[in-house]
C-alpha positions as CSV (number, residue, x, y, z in Angstrom):
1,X,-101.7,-79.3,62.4
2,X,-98.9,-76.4,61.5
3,X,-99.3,-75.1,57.8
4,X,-95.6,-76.7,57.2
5,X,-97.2,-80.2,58.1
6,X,-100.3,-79.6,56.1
7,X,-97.9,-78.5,52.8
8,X,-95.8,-81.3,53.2
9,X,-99.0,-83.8,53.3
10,X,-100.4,-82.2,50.3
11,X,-97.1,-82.8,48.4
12,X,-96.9,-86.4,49.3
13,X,-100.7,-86.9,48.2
14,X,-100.4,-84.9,45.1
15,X,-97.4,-86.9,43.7
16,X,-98.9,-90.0,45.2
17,X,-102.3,-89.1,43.3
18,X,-100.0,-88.2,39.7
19,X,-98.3,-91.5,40.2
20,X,-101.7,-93.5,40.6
21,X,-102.9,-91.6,37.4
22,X,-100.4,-92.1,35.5
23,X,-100.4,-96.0,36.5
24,X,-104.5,-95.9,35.4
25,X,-103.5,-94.6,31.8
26,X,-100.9,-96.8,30.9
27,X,-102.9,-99.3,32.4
28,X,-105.9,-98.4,30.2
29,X,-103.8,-97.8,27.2
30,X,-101.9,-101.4,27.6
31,X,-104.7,-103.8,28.6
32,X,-108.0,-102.4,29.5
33,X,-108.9,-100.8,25.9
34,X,-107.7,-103.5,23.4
35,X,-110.0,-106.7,22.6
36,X,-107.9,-109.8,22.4
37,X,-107.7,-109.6,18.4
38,X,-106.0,-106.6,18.7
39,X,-103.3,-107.8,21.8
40,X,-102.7,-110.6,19.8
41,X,-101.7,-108.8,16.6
42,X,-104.0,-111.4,14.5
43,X,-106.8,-111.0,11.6
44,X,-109.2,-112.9,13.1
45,X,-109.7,-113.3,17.2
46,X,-110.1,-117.7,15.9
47,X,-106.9,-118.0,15.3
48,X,-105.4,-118.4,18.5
49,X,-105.4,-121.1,20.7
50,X,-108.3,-121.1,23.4
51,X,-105.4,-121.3,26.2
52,X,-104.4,-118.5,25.0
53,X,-107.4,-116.5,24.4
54,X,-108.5,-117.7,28.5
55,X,-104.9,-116.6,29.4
56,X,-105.3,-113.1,28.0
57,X,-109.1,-113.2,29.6
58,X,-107.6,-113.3,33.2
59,X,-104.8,-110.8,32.2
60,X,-107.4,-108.5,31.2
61,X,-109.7,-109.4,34.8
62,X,-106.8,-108.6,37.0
63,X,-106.0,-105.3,35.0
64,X,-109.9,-104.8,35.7
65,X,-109.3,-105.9,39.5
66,X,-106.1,-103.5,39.6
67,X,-108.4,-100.2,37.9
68,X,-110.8,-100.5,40.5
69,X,-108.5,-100.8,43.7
70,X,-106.3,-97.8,42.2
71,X,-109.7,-96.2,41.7
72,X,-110.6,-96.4,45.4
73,X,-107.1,-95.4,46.7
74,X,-107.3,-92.4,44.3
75,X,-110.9,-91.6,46.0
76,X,-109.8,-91.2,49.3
77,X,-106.7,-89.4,48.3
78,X,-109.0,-87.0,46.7
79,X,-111.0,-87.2,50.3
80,X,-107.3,-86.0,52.2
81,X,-107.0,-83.4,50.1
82,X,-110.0,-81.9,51.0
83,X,-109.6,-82.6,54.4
84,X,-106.4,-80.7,54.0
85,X,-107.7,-77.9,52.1
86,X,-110.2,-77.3,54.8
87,X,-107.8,-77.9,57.6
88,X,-109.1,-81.0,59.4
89,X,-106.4,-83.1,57.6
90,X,-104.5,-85.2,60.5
91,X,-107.7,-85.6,63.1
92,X,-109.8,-89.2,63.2
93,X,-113.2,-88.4,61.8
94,X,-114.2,-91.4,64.5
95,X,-113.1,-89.8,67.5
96,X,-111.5,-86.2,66.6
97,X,-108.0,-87.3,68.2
98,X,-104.7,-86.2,66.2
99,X,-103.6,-89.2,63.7
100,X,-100.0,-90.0,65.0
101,X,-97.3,-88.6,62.3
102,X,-96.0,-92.1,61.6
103,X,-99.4,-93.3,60.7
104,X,-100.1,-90.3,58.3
105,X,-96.5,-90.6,57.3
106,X,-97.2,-94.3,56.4
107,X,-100.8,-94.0,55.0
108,X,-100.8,-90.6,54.1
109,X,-105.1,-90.5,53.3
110,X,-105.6,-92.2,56.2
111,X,-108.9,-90.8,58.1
112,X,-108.9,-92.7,61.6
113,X,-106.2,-93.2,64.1
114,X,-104.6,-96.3,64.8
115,X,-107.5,-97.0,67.9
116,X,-110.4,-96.3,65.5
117,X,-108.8,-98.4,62.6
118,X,-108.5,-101.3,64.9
119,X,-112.1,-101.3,65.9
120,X,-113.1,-100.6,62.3
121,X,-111.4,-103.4,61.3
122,X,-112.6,-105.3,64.2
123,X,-116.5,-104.8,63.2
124,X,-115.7,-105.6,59.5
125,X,-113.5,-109.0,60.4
126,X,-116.9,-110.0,63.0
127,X,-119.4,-109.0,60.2
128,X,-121.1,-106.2,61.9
């Protein structure tokens, strides 16, 4: 891959990567780091109704749910800017074949090509 392609890549994941961070901390600052006596502004925690208190439960799992999945995504963005830094950004690590640009251009931290993707996804979808 040409050094223009590689710069523009790093770009797009670095402002893709500040983006996700940025999501994690107002995430963690809105939902993740107050108890439910706190979101709900009360004294004491008994105070509210227990359809509420459930309600703010599950608002506080998917905020969980949501931390974790941005976690991952910001893991393998991580892992494409390595790859990029030591210039084997853009090949499958399955089969070493160039990743087509609409794929990277679509999923720029992708690591496989289209083919390998498809068989990946294959073995995961048979349970192998």
């Amino acid at each position: 891959m040409k050094k223009k392609d590689l710069e523009k890549y790093e770009a797009l994941l670095l402002a893709k990567r500040k983006e996700l961070v940025e999501e994690m901390g107002l995430l963690k600052k809105s939902s993740l780091n107050s108890t439910v006596k706190e979101a709900s502004g009360e004294l004491s925690s008994y105070s509210t109704h227990m359809a509420d208190q459930g309600t703010d439960a599950d608002e506080r799992e998917k905020a969980f749910l949501f931390a974790s999945k941005s976690g991952r995504l910001l893991y393998h963005i991580d892992e494409a800017l390595r790859r990029v830094n030591d210039k084997t950004f853009g090949k499958c690590q399955e089969c070493g074949q160039e990743i087509s640009q609409a794929r990277l251009e679509a999923v720029p931290h992708a690591r496989l090509c289209i083919a390998c993707k498809e068989k990946e996804e294959k073995k995961k979808a048979l349970g192998q």
